[in-house]
N, C-alpha and C positions, 0 to 999 in steps of 0.2 A: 218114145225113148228120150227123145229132146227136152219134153215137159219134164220126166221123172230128174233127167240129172239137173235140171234148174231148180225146183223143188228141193234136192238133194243139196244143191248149193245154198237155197236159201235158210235154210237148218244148219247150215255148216257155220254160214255167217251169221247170225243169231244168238247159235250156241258158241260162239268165238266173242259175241260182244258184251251177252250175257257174262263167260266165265272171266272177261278183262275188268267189267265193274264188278262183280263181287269180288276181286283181288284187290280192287282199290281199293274196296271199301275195309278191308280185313286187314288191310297197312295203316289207315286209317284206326282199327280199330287197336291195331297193335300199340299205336303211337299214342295211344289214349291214357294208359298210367303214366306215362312220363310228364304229359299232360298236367294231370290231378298234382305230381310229384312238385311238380311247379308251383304248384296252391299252398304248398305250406309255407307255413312263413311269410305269407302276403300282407300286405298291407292294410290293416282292417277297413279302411275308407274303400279300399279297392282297386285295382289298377285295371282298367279298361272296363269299369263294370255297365256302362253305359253300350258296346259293343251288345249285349243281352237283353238290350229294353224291348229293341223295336223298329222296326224301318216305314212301319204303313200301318192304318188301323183296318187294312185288309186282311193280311195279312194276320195281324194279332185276332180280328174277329175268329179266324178258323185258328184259333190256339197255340198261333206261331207256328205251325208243322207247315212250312214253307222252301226247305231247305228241296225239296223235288220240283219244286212250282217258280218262285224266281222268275217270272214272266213280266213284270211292270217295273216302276222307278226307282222301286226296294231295289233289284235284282241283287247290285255288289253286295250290299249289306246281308242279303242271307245265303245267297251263294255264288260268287261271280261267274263259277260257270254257265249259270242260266242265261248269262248277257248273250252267249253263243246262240241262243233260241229265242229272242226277244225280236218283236217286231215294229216298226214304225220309232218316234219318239217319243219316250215316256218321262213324266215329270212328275215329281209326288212331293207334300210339304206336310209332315204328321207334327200335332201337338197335342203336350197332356201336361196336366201337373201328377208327374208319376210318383205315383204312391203317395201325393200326399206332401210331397218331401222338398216339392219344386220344379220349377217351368223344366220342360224337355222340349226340344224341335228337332228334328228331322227333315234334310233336303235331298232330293235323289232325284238323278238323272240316268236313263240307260236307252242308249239303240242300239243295234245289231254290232255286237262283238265288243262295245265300248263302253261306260259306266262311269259315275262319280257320283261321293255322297259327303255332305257334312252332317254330325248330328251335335246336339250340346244341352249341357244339362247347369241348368243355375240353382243353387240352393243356399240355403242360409239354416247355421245347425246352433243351439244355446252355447253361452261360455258360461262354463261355471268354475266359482270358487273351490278351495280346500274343502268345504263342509257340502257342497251339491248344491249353493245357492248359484240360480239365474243372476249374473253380470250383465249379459251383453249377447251379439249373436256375431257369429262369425261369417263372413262369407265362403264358400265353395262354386269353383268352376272345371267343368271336366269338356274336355270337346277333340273331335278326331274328324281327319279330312282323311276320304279314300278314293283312288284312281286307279283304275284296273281294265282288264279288257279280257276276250275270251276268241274258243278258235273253235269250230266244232270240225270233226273226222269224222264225215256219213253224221252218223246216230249219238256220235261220242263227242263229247266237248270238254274242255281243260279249260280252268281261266283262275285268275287268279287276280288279287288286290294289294295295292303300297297303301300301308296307313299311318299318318302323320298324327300325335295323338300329344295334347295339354292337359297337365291336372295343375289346378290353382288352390292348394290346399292354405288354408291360412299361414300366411307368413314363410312358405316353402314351396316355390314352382318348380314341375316336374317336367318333362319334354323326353317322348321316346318315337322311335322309326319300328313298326311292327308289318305281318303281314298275313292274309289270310288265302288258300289255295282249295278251291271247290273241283269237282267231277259232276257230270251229269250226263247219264243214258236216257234220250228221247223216243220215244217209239210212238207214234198218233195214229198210227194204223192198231195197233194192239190198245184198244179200249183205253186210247191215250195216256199210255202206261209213261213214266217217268221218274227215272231215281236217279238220286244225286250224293255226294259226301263231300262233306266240307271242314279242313282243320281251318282253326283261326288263331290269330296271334302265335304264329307258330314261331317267332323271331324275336330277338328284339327285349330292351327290358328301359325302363325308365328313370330316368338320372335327375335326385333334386338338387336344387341349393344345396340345403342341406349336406350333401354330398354322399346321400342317402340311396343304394339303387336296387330298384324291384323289380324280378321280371316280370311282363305280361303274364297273365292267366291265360293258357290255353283252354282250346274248348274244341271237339272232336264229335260230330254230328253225321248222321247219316239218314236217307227219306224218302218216300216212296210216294206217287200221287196215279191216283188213276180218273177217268171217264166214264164211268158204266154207262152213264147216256149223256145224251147233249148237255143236258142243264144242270148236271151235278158233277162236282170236285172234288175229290176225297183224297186226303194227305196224311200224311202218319211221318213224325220223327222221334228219333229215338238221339238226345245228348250222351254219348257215351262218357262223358267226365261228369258230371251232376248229376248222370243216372236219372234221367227224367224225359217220358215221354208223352208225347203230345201228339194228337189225333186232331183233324176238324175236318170242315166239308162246308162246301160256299153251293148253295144253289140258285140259279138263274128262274127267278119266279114268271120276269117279262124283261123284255131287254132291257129295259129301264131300271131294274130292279131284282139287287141278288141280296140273298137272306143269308147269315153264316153263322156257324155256331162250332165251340170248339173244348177239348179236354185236356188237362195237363195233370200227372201222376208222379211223383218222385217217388225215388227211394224209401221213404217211409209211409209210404201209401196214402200222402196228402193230397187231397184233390183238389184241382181248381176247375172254373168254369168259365167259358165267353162266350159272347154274344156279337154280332153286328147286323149293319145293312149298309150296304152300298146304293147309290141313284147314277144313273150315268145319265148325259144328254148330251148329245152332238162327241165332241172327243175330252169333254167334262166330265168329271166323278168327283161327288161326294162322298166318302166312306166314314161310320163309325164304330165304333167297338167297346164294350162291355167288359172288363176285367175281374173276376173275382178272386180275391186271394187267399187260399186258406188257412195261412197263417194273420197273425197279426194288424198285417198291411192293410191300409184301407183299401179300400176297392179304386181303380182304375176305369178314368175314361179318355177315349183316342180318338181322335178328329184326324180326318187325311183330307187333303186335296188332290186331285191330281190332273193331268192334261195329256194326249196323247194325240198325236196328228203325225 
């Protein structure tokens, strides 16, 4: 009789933390046209668009679907809830010349319940005359610093990030205070089942010289990661504002060595493709990553370091 009503209990509390995350996630998802509603009228340069590159080339190897996973120095940058389930210190340093377009770097720091991240993008875009003739180039700088922390309840964690954010658009500096608020349900006993939701830039809007002011782009994410066995990772997220979702899976070949590969689908049924590999030794990783873009964009490649002890 004793076993059946703890059994009983354990189904009670399952089924109670189950139906609290998918309620998140469905407030989350409600908050999503207001979101998109935010996007018009933006800024064509972009205001935060650097928030959407990338925090690891681990992470990007498995097709960005990270927002369940959050476990390493990425954590704030793809969902600060993860920090809650994060273990030891982790430290990661990603670079790329993304798309093509100019230097990107990436610095993350996360231990148990606490996070920080700077990333920054340098570029340089042509100036042209009345007629389309090349002048001159202009410079562009965009860069955001984030400090955040997380709490977890049992299986349940809430955490959340303050983002400090620069755009250096020629001739017009912009400066805004934004903020991003993750969820994430842990479960390692259930085929190390994991899901997460995350709004970002939920706050906040950007004020130039100019005297010019834009809000943040929201972005409204939600993701699922499982374990079918030891050595395989399988992540799935779905962006509910850019209607674009992304699938990967990291597998552990030998402990030295995990292989990853990943998918991304938008709205108009544009595919993309990744690739990586990580080397780990001692509490060292090298990780890289393969980008491919099915639009226009050149292809994408992502260097990470990282250190954990």
């Amino acid at each position: 009789m004793t076993m059946t009503i703890t059994h009983s209990r354990r189904r009670v509390g399952l089924a109670s933390v189950l139906a609290l995350a998918l309620v998140a996630a469905a407030a989350l998802a409600l908050m999503a046209p207001a979101g998109a509603a935010a996007q018009v009228g933006a800024d064509p340069v972009g205001i935060g668009a650097l928030f959407n590159l990338g925090m690891g080339a681990r992470a990007l190897g498995m097709g960005g679907a990270f927002v369940a996973v959050a476990d390493d120095g990425s954590a704030i940058y793809y969902n600060p809830a993860g920090l809650a389930f994060v273990e030891d210190n982790n430290f990661t340093a990603l670079f790329s010349n993304a798309f093509g377009a100019g230097g990107y770097l990436g610095l993350g720091y996360a231990r148990p319940n606490i996070g920080a991240s700077l990333v920054g993008l340098v570029s340089e875009v042509d100036e042209t005359d009345e007629y389309g003739n090349v002048i001159g180039t202009l410079g562009y700088q965009e860069g955001a610093l984030a400090l955040g922390g997380a709490y977890a309840f049992g299986p349940f964690a809430l955490g959340a990030a303050a983002k400090g954010y620069l755009q250096n658009a020629p001739e017009n500096l912009g400066y805004g205070f934004t903020c991003d608020v993750g969820l994430m349900l842990s479960m390692p006993d259930l085929i190390g089942l994991k899901a997460g939701a995350v709004g970002r830039n939920l706050l906040g809007t950007v004020t130039f010289e100019s005297e010019h002011v834009d809000e943040f782009e929201r972005d409204f994410l939600v993701g699922v990661s499982i374990r079918p066995i030891e050595k395989l990772l399988v992540a799935a997220d779905f962006d509910m504002t850019a209607l674009v979702a992304k699938v990967g899976a990291e597998y552990q070949v030998v402990p030295a060595v995990a292989l990853r590969g990943g998918v991304n689908v938008d709205s108009e049924m544009a595919v993309g493709f990744t690739a990586g590999v990580g080397f780990a030794l001692g509490g060292f990783t090298i990780d890289y990553a393969y980008q491919f873009h099915p639009s226009e964009l050149p292809d994408s490649h992502w260097l990470s370091l990282g250190y954990s002890f």
